[in-house]
C-alpha positions in Angstrom: 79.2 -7.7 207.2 77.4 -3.9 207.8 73.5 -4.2 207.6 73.4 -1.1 206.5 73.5 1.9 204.2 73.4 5.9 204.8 73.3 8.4 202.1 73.8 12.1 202.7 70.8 14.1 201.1 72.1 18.0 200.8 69.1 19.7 198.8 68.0 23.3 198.5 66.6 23.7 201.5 67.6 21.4 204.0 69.9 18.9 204.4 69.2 14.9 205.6 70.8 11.7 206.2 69.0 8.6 206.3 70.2 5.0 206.5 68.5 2.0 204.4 68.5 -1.8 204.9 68.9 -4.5 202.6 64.9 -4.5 202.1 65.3 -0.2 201.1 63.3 0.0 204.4 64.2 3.8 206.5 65.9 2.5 210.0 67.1 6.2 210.6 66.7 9.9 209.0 67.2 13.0 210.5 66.5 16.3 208.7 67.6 20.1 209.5 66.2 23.3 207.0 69.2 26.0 206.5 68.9 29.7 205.8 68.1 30.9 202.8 70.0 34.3 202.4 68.2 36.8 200.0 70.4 39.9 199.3 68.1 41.6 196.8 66.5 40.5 194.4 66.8 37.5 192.1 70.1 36.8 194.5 69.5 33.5 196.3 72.4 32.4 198.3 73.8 29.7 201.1 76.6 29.5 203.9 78.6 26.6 203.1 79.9 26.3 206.1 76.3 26.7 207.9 75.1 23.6 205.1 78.8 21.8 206.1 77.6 22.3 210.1 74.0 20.7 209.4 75.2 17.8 207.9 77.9 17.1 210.9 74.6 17.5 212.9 71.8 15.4 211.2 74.5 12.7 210.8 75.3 12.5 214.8 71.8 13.0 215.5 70.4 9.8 213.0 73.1 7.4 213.8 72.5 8.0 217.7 68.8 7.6 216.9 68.9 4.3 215.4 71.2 2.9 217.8 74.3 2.5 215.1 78.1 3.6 214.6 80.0 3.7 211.4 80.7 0.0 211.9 77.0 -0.3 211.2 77.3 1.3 207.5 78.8 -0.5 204.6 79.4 2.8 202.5 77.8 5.8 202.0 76.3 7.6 199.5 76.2 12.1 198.3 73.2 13.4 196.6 72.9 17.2 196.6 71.5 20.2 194.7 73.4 20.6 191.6 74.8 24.0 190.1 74.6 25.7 193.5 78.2 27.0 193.3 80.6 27.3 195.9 84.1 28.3 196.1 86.4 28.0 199.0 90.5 28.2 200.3 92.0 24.7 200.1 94.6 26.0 202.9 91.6 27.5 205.4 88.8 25.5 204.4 87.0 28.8 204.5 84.7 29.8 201.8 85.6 32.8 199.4 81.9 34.0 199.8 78.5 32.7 200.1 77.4 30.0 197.4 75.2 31.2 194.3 72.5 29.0 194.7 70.7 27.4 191.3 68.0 29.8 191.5 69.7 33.0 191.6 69.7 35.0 188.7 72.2 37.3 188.7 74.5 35.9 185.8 71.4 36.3 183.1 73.9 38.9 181.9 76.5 36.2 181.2 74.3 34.1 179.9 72.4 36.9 177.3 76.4 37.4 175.6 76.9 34.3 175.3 73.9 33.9 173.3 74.7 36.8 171.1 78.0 36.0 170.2 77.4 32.5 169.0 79.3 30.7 172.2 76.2 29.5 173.0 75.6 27.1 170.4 79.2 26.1 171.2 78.1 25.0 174.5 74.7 23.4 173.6 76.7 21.1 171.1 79.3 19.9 173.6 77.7 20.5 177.1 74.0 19.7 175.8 73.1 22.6 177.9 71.3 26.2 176.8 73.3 29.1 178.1 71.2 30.2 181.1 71.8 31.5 184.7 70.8 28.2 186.1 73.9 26.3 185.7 77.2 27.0 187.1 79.8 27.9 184.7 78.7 31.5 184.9 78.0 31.7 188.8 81.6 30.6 188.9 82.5 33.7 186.4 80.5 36.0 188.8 82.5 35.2 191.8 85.8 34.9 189.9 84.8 38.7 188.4 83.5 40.0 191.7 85.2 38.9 194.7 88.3 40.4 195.4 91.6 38.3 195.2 89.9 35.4 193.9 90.7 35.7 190.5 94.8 35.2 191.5 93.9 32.3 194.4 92.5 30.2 191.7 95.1 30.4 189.4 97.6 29.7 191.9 95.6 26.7 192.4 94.7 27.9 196.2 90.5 29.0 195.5 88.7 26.1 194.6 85.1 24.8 193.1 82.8 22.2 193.7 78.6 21.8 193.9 77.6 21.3 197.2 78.5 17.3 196.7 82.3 18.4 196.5 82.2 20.8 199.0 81.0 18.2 201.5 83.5 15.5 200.5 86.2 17.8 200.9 85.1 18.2 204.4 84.4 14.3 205.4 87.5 13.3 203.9 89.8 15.6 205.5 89.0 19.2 204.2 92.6 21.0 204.5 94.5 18.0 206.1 94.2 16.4 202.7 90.5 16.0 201.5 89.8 14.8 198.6 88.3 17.2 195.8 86.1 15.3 193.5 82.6 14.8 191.9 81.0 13.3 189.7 79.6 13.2 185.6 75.9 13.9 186.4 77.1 17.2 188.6 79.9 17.9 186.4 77.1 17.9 183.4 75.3 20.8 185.3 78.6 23.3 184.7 78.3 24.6 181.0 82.2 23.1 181.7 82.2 19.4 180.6 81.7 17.8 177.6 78.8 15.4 177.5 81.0 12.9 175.1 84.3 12.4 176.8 83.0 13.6 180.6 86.1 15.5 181.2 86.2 19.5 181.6 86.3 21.5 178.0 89.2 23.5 177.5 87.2 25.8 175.3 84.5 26.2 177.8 86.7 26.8 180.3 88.4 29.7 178.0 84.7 30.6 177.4 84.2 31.6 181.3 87.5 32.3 182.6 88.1 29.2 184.4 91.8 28.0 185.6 91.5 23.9 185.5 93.3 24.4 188.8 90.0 25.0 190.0 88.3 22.5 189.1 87.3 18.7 190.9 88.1 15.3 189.5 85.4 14.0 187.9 84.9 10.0 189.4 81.8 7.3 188.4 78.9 8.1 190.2 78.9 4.7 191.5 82.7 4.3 192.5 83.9 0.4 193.5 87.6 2.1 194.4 85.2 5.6 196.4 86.6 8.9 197.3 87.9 7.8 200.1 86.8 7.2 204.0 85.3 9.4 206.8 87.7 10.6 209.2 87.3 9.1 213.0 87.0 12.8 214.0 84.3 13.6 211.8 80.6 13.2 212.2 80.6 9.6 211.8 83.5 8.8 214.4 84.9 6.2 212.7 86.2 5.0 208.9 83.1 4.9 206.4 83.8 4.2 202.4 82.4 6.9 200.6 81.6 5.3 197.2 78.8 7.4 195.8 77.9 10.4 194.4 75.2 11.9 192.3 72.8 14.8 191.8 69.3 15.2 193.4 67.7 14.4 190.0 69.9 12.2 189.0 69.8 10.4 192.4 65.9 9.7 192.6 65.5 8.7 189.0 67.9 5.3 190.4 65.4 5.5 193.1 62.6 5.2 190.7 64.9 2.5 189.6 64.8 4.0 186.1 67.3 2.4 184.5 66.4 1.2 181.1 65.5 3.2 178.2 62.3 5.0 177.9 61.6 5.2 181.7 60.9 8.2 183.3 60.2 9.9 186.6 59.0 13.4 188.2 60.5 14.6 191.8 58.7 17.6 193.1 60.5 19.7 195.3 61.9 23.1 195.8 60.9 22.5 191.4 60.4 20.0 188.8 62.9 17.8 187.7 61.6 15.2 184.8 63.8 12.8 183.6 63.9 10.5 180.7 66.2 7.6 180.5 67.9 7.6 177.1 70.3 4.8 177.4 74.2 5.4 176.0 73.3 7.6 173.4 72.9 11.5 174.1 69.5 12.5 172.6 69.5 16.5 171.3 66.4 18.2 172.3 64.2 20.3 169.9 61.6 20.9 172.7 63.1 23.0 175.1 64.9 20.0 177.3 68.4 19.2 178.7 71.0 16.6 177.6 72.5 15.6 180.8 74.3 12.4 182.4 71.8 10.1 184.3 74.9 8.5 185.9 78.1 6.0 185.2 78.4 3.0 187.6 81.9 2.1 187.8 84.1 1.5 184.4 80.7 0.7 182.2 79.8 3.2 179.5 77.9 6.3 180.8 73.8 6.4 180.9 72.3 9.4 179.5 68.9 11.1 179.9 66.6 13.9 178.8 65.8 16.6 181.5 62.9 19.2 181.9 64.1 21.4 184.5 61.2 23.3 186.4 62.4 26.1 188.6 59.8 27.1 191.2 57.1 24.4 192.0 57.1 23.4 195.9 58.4 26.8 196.9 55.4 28.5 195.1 53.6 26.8 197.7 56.7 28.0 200.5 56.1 31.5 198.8 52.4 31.4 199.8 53.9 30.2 203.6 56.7 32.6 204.0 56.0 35.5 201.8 52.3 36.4 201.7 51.3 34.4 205.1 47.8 33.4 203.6 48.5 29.4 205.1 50.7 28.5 208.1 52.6 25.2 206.9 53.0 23.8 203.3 50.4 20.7 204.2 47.6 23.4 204.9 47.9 24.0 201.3 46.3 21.0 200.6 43.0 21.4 202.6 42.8 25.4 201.8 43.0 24.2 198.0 40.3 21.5 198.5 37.7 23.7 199.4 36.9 25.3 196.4 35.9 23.5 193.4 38.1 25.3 190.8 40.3 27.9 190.9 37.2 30.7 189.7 39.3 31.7 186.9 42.6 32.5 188.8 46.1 31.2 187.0 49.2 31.4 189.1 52.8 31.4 186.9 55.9 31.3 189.5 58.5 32.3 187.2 60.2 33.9 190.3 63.6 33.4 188.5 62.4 33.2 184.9 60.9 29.9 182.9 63.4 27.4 182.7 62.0 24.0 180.5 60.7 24.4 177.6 60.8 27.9 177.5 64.2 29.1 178.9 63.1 32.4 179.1 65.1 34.4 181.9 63.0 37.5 180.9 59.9 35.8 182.1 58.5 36.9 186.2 55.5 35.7 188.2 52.1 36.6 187.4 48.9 35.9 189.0 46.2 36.6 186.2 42.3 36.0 186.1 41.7 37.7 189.5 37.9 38.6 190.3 36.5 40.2 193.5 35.3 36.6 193.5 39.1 35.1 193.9 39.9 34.1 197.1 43.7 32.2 199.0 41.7 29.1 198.8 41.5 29.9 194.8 45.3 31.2 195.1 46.6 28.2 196.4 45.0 25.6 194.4 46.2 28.0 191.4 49.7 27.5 192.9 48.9 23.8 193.3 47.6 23.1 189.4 50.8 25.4 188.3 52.8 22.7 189.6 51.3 20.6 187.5 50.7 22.1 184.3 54.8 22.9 184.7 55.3 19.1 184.5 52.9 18.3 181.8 54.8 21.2 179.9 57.3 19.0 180.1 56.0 15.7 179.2 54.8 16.9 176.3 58.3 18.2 175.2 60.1 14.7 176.4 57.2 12.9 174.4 58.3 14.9 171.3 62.2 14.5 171.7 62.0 11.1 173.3 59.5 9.6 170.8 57.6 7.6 173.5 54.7 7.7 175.0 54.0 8.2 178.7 51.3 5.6 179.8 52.1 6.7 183.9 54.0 9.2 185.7 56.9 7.9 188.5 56.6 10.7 190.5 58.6 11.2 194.3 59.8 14.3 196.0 58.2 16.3 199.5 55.4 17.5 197.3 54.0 14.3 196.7 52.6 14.0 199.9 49.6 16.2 199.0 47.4 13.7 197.7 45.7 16.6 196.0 48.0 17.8 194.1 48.7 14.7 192.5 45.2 13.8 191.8 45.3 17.0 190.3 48.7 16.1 188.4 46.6 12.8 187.0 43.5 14.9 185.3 46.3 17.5 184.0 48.1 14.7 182.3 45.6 12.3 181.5 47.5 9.4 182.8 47.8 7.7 185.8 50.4 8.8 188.9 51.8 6.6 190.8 54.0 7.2 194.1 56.2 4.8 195.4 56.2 3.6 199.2 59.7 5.6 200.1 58.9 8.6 198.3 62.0 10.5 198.8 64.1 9.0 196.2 66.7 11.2 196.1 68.1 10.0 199.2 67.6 6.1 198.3 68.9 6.4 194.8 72.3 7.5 196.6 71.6 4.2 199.0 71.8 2.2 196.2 74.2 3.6 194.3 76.8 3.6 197.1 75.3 0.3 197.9 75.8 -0.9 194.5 79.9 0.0 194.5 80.8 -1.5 197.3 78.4 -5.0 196.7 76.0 -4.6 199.3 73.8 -5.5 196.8 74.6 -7.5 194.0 72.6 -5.6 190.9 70.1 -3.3 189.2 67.8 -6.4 189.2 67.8 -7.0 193.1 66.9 -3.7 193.4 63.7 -4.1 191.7 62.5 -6.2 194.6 63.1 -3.2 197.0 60.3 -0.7 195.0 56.7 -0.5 195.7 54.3 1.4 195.0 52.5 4.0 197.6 49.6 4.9 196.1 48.0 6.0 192.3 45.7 8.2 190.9 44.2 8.0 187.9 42.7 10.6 185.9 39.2 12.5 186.8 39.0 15.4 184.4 37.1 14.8 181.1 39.1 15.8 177.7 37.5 19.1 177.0 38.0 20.2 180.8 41.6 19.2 181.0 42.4 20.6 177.3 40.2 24.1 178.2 42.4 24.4 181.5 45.7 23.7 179.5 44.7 26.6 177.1 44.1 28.8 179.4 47.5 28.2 181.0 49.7 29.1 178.0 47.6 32.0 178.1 48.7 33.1 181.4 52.2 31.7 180.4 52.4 34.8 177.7 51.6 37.4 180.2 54.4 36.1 182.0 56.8 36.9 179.6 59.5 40.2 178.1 59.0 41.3 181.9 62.8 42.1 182.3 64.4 44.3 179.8 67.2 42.4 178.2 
């Protein structure tokens, strides 16, 4: 029997593969970063086919690394970045025009009239989703509205859609010699198109954003005993692979964090926040700000929900500081720079770069840097970058500890960020509970591991898992109460002068 199992990470900024052994021990990863194309502003887009060439690439490149073929791999597993939107020719396999990645913010428009006309409660009741740029029901209405020819191509049932998850199925399985076009619930639940109760697309949402079903993916478990099908010999794996997973990032690491009964939660801090909140088989309606959404569905068993807090713009605040100002040289410097002042003299740092997603959902909102002094200096910038990150999450906590009705008494947390030990230490005194990392702290690609894993029998249950997870590291809170409750003030405080910045 294969000893092994690979699981294809496609995230916002980079794409990785990375095969796992029985014991969730890394035997092989290989990573590649892909452009990120910025027309003007508030547009953020992606080459599919560039994203469909790096994953060919890291996939060759890991499995000659580690000495293996595709006789090595029981199944693999998908986990991508969810409501980046792309739309392609099922008879060229060429795509219609870049992909509208989740950040971009072009569709606020859309979003705004469906507010106003009362569609928007419509779509909160049976998607569990606010109306908001972030998700992809209305990229997909921009591209049908704005590129030429597309709007007839889909209804003939030539243009098609997918997340980035479909798009690279199509492609391992065949792309236009017969690949299969499918995803799954907890991408499909990212769309403003599916209902959250019967996790098949919405006629009425569809109506709502012009959609032809024709369009549109099967939706498949995430876990999938039957998969999507096999890798083609000609592909990147050379050889026949079962392909019997398939989830989003988020989604993905909280089965990492091996949260899979009620109540348990985790954090993944990445290109942003993603907090998510196991609630079982029942779909719990947010007061606070948060996001019903499908954790996953294993196989024919009843679908897992969870609460989400979706945080736009937390690692790449600290990319920002990189790329865009040029104040440190590499994301880790951020970590040293930030530890060598004591506090951030006053300085507040609110990277609502494309508006405040949860709690606030406010797509009027931009970035502000507030408190500055003569005295402020980058080492006070970025550990005001650095504590936004975290007062974001506990933003979020708080919500999920009002809608969820429990209690936080640690934080899971995973994701690239996690490596700053001082950022998390800083995460524990914002909170006031401990944080604790586990030993493979990138989740997102293990959680598809296990999932494919899981389908196919490499390993027998949820419960064997838990002998795969340990834990890294934890911090535990520093901060006294008045300090952590004076610094939380002061942060809603910059939070308002953040916000009506865009005219409606």
């Amino acid at each position: 029997m294969p000893e092994f199992v690979g699981a294809i990470d496609q995230g916002t900024t980079s794409t990785r593969f990375m095969i796992f052994d029985h014991g969730g021990a890394v035997v092989g990863s290989h990573q590649l970063e892909h452009q990120q194309i910025l027309p003007r502003a508030g547009w953020i887009e992606h080459d599919p086919l560039e994203i469909w060439r790096r994953t060919e690439n890291v996939i060759e490149v890991a499995l000659d690394a580690a000495g293996l073929t595709a006789a090595d791999l029981a199944a693999v597993g998908i986990t991508n970045q969810r409501e980046t939107t792309v739309v392609w020719d099922r008879e060229t396999g060429r795509p219609h025009a870049n992909a509208i990645v989740w950040q971009d913010t072009r569709t606020d428009r859309i979003a705004a009239e469906l507010e106003r006309d009362g569609r928007g409660q419509v779509i909160r009741d049976r998607a569990g989703l606010p109306p908001a740029a972030y998700f992809s029901g209305g990229k997909l209405q921009w591209l049908l509205e704005n590129v030429d020819g597309l709007q007839g191509a889909a209804e003939s049932g030539r243009a098609v859609f997918g997340t980035t998850d479909t798009w690279l199925l199509w492609n391992l399985t065949g792309g236009r010699s017969g690949g299969v076009h499918v995803t799954d619930p907890t991408n499909a639940s990212r769309t403003m198109l599916m209902d959250l109760r019967t996790l098949d697309w919405d006629e009425e949402l569809l109506g709502f954003f012009g959609v032809p079903r024709t369009m549109l993916p099967d939706i498949r478990p995430s876990a999938d005993p039957q998969g999507y099908g096999v890798t083609l010999s000609t592909g990147p794996f050379r050889g026949d692979v079962r392909l019997t997973a398939d989830l989003g990032d988020q989604q993905a690491a909280s089965v990492g964090q091996l949260c899979f009964e009620p109540g348990q939660a985790k954090n993944t801090y990445g290109t942003g926040n993603f907090l998510l909140l196991n609630t079982g088989t029942d779909i719990v309606r947010s007061g606070s700000g948060l996001i019903s959404t499908v954790a996953y569905r294993f196989g024919d068993q009843a679908p897992v929900y969870a609460l989400e807090g979706s945080i736009a713009v937390t690692g790449s605040a600290v990319q920002w500081l990189r790329d865009q100002l040029g104040i440190i040289g590499n994301a880790a410097e951020s970590e040293a720079l930030a530890r060598t002042v004591p506090d951030t003299g006053g300085v507040y740092f609110v990277p609502a770069f494309s508006g405040l997603f949860a709690p606030y959902w406010r797509p009027d909102a931009r970035g502000v840097i507030v408190g500055l002094s003569r005295f402020a200096t980058r080492a006070h910038l970025a550990r005001a970058a650095l504590e936004a990150i975290c007062y974001q999450s506990r933003d979020v906590v708080l919500a999920m500890q009002e809608d969820g009705g429990v209690s936080l008494d640690i934080l899971k947390v995973d994701g690239g960020v996690t490596a700053n030990d001082f950022a998390m230490q800083l995460q524990a005194d914002i909170l006031g509970i401990p944080v604790s990392r586990p030993v493979v702290a990138e989740t997102t690609a293990i959680g598809a591991a296990y999932a494919a894993g899981l389908a196919c029998g490499f390993w027998a249950s949820t419960e064997e898992l838990g002998q795969n997870w340990q834990e890294s590291r934890r911090w535990e809170p520093s901060w006294d109460a008045d300090q952590r409750e004076d610094g939380y003030r002061q942060w809603h405080k910059a939070i308002e002068r953040s916000l009506g910045w865009i005219d409606s």
